[in-house]
C-alpha positions as CSV (number, residue, x, y, z in Angstrom):
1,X,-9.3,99.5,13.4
2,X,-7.2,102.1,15.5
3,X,-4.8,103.2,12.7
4,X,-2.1,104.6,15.1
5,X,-1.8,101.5,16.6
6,X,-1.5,99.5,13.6
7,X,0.8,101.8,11.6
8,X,3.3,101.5,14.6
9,X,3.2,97.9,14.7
10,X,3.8,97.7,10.6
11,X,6.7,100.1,11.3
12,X,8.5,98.1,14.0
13,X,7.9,94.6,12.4
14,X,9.2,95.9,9.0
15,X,12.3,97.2,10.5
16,X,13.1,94.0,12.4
17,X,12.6,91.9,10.1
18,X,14.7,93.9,7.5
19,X,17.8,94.6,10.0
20,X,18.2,91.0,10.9
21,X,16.8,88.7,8.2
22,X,15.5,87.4,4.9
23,X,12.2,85.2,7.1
24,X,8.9,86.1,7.2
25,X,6.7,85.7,10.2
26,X,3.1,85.2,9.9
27,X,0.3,83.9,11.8
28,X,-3.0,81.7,11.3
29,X,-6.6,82.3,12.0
30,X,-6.7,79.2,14.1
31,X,-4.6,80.9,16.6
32,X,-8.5,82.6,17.0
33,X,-10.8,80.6,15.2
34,X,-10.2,76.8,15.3
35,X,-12.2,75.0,13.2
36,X,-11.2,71.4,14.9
37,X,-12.9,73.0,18.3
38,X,-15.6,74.9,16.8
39,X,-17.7,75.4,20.0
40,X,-14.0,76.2,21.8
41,X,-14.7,80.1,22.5
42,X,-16.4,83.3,20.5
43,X,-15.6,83.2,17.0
44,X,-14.1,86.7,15.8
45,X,-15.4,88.2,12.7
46,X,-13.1,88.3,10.0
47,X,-12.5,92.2,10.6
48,X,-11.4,92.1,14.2
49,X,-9.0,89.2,13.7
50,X,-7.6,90.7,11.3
51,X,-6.4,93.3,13.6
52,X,-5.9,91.5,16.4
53,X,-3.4,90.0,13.7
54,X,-1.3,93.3,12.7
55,X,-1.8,94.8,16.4
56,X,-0.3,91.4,17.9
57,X,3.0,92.3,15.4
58,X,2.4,89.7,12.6
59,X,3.3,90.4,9.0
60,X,1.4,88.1,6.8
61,X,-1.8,85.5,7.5
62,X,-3.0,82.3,6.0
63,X,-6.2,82.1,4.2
64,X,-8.9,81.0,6.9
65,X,-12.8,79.9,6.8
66,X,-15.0,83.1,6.7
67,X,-12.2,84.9,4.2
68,X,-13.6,86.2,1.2
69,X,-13.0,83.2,-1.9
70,X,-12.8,86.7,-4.5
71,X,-9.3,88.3,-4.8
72,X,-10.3,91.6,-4.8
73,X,-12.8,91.7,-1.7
74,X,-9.8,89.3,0.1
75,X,-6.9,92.5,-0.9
76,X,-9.5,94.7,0.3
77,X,-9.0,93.5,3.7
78,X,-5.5,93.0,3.8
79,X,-4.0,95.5,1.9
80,X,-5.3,98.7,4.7
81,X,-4.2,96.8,7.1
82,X,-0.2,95.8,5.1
83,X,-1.4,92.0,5.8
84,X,0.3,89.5,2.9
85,X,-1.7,86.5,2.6
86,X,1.0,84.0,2.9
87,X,-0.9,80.7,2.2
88,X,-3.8,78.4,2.6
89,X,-4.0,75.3,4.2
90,X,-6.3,72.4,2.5
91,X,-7.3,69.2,3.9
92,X,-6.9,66.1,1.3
93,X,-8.2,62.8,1.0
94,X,-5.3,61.2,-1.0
95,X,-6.7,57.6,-0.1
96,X,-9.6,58.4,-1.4
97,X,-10.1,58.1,-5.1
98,X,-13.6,59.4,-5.7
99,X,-13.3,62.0,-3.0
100,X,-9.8,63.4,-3.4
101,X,-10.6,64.0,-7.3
102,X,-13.3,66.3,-6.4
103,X,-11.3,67.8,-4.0
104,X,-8.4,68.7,-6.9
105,X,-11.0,70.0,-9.0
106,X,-12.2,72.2,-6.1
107,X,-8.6,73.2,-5.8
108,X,-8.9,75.6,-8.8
109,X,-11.1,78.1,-7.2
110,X,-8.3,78.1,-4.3
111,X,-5.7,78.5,-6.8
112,X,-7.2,81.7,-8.5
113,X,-7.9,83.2,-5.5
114,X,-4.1,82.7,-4.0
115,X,-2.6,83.6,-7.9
116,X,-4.9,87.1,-7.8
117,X,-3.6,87.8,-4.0
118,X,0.3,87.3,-5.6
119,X,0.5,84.6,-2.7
120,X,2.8,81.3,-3.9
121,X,2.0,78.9,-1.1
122,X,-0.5,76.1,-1.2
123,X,-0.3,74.0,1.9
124,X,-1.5,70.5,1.9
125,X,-1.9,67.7,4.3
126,X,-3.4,64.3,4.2
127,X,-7.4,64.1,6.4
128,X,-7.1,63.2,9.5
129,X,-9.4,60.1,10.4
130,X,-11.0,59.2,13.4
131,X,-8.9,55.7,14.4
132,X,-6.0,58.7,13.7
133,X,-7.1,61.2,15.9
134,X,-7.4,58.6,18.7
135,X,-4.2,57.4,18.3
136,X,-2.8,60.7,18.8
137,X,0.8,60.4,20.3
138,X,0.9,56.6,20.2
139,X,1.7,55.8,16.7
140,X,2.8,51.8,16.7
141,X,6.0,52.1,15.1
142,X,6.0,49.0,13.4
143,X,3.4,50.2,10.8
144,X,0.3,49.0,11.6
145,X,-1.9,51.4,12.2
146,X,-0.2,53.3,9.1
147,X,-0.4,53.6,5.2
148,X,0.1,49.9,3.3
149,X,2.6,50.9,0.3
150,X,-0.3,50.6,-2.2
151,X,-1.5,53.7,0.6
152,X,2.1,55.7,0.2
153,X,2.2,55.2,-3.7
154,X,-1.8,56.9,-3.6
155,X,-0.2,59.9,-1.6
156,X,2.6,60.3,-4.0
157,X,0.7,60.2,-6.7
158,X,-1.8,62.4,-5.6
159,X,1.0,64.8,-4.9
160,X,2.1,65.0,-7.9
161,X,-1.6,65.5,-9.1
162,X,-1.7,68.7,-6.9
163,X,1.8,70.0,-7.7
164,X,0.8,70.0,-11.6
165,X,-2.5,71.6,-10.5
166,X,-0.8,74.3,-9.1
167,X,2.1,74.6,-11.1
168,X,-0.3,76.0,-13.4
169,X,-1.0,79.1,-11.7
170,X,3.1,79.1,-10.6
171,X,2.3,78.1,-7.0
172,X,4.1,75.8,-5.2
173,X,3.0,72.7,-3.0
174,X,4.2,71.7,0.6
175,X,3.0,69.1,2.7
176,X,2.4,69.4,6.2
177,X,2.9,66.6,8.7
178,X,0.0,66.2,11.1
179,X,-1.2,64.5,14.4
180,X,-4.0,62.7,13.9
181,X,-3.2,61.7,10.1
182,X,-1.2,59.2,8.5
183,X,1.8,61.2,8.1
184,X,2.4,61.9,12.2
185,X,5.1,59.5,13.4
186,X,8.9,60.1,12.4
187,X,8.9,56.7,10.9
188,X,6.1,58.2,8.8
189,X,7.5,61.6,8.0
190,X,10.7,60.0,6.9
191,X,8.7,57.7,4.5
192,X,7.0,61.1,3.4
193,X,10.1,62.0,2.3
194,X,11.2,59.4,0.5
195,X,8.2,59.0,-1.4
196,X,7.7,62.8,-2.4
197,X,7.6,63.8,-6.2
198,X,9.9,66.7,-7.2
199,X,8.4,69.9,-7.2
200,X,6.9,69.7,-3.7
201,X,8.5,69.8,-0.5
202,X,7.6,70.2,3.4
203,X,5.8,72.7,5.0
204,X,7.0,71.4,8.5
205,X,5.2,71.6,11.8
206,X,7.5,71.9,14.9
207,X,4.6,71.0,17.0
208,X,3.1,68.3,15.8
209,X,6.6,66.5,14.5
210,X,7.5,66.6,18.5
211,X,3.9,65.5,19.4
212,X,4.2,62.4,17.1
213,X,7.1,61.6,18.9
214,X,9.9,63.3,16.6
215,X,12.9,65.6,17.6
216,X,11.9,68.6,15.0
217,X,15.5,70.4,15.9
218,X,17.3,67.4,14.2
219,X,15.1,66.8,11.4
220,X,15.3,70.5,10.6
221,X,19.1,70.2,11.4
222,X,18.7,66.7,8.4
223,X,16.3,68.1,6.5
224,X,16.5,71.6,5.6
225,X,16.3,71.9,2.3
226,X,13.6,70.4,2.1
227,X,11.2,73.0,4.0
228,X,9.4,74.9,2.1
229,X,7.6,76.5,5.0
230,X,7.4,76.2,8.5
231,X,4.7,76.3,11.5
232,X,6.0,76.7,14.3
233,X,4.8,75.6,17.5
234,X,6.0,74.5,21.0
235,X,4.9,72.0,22.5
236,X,3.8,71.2,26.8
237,X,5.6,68.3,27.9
238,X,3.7,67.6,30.6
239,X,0.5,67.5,28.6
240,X,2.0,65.7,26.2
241,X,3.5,62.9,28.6
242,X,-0.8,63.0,29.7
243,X,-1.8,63.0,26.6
244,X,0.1,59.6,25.5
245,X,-0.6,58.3,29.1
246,X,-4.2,58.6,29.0
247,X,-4.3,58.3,25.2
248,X,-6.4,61.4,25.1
249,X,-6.1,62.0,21.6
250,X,-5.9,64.8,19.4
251,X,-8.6,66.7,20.2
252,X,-8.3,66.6,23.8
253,X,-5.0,67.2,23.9
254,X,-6.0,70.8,22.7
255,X,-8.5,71.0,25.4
256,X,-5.4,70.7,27.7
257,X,-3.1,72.9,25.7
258,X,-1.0,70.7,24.5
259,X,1.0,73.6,22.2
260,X,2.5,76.0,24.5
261,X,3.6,79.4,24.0
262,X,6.8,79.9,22.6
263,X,9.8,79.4,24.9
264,X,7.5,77.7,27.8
265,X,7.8,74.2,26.3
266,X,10.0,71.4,25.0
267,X,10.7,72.6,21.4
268,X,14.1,74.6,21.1
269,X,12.7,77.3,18.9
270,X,16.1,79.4,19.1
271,X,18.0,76.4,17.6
272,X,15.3,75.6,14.6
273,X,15.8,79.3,13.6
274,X,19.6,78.7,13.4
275,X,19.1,75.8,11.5
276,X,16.9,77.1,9.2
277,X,19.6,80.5,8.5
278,X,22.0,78.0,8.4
279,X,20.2,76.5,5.5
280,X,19.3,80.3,3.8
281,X,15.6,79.8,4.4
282,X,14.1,82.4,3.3
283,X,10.5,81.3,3.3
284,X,7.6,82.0,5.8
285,X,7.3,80.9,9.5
286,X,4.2,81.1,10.5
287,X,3.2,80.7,14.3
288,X,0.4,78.6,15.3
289,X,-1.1,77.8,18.6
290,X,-4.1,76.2,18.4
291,X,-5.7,76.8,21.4
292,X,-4.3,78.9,24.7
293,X,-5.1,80.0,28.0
294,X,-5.0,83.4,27.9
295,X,-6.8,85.7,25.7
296,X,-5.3,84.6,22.0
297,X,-4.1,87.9,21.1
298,X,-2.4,88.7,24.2
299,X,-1.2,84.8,23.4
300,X,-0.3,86.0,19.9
301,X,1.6,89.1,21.0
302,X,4.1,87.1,23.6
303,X,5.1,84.9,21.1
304,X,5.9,87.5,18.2
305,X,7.8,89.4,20.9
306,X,9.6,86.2,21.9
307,X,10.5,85.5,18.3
308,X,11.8,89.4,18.0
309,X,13.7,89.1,21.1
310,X,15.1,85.7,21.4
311,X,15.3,84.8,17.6
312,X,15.7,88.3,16.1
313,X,12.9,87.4,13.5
């Protein structure tokens, strides 16, 4: 890791972020390693992403497949390079039963590891399904490809299983709307909200909210206080008017680059940041771009510089 290099990146993103504002911006490893497109380009080693993570400007990442499940041999890796571990993201079957209670049982070594790393943040989100995935984009609105009520009463109570779960190691739970699961549409995410047990709130996707159809600067704008957490994306409009055309689907929607870099596509970035200081979020924002054209650091760089210059975060 060229030390120089990284020490001058840690020094200019820890005094912008503490001239301007309380948020924290972090990154993902699917931004490098997506594990939806395994075969989509050379996977990076844990090492090397990590500093492609801290060179491209990025203060914190979210736990990722290939980290280290121990604590200590996780802070090892982060703590030379002043990378937080923000949260992790985990897949759930809330519909179900047999497989979503091994799945919380599972949670506990998750839990541990996030508690001994000091990181809060467990991000949740409800399996995507193939009839889902396919359907990417062209949600029915009248509710019949979605979740019966006997389906939305499973989530909630399943959330509630989790937040208990990690309430226990003082963690907190938020759920993340996704394309290609059966909380995509607005119709959907709006019935998410409704049915959510205290204690958890959103961890809301910019990118996938608009690809499901959704104006994610007016639910921000409606919903504030109930972000917990952010990922932010933007989103191509032409490949996403393709997309729903040629009902591509989730999948190859990414093929296409569907998720733009920041500022090249139809998500307002500048005015969910103002909504979210409006609303004293103080909370991570973590960018995500799932797949890119360009080399993903050089990918990952633009958009931290476009958040610094544009957003002054």
């Amino acid at each position: 890791m060229d030390q120089t290099t990284v020490s001058e990146k840690q020094a200019s993103r820890t005094e912008a972020v503490s001239a301007t504002t309380a948020i924290s911006v972090g990154t993902a490893p699917v931004n490098w390693n997506n594990d939806d497109l395994s075969n989509w380009r050379r996977r990076l080693p844990l090492a090397e992403m990590l500093d492609a993570m801290v060179n491209a400007g990025y203060s914190g990442t979210e736990y990722g497949a290939g980290f280290p499940r121990d604590p200590n041999e996780l802070r090892d890796e982060l703590e030379p390079r002043g990378l937080l571990l923000c949260g992790s993201y985990q897949w759930l079957h809330f519909q179900h039963s047999t497989v979503f209670t091994l799945e919380l049982a599972e949670l506990d070594g998750v839990l541990r590891a996030l508690a001994g790393l000091d990181c809060r943040n467990l991000i949740v989100s409800s399996a995507m399904t193939p009839e889902r995935i396919a359907l990417a984009g062209n949600v029915p609105p009248d509710g019949t490809s979605g979740l019966t009520p006997e389906g939305w009463q499973a989530l909630a109570d399943g959330l509630a299983k989790v937040r208990d779960r990690a309430a226990a190691w003082d963690i907190r739970v938020h759920y993340h709307n996704h394309v290609g699961s059966h909380v995509e549409s607005p119709n959907e995410v709006e019935r998410l909200v409704e049915v959510m047990p205290n204690g958890v709130d959103l961890c809301f996707d910019t990118g996938h909210y608009a690809f499901g159809g959704g104006d994610p600067v007016a639910f921000v704008r409606r919903h504030a206080s109930l972000i917990g957490y952010l990922h932010l994306k933007d989103v191509d409009k032409t490949v996403l008017a393709e997309a729903r055309a040629e009902r591509l689907g989730f999948l190859n929607a990414l093929r296409r680059y569907v998720f733009s870099e920041l500022g090249q596509g139809a998500v307002d970035v500048p005015a969910i940041i103002a909504a979210l200081r409006s609303a004293n979020y103080g909370g991570w924002v973590i960018v995500e771009q799932d797949t890119c054209k360009d080399d993903p650091t050089k990918t990952a760089t633009r958009n931290r510089t476009y958040l610094r210059s544009t957003c002054e975060i």
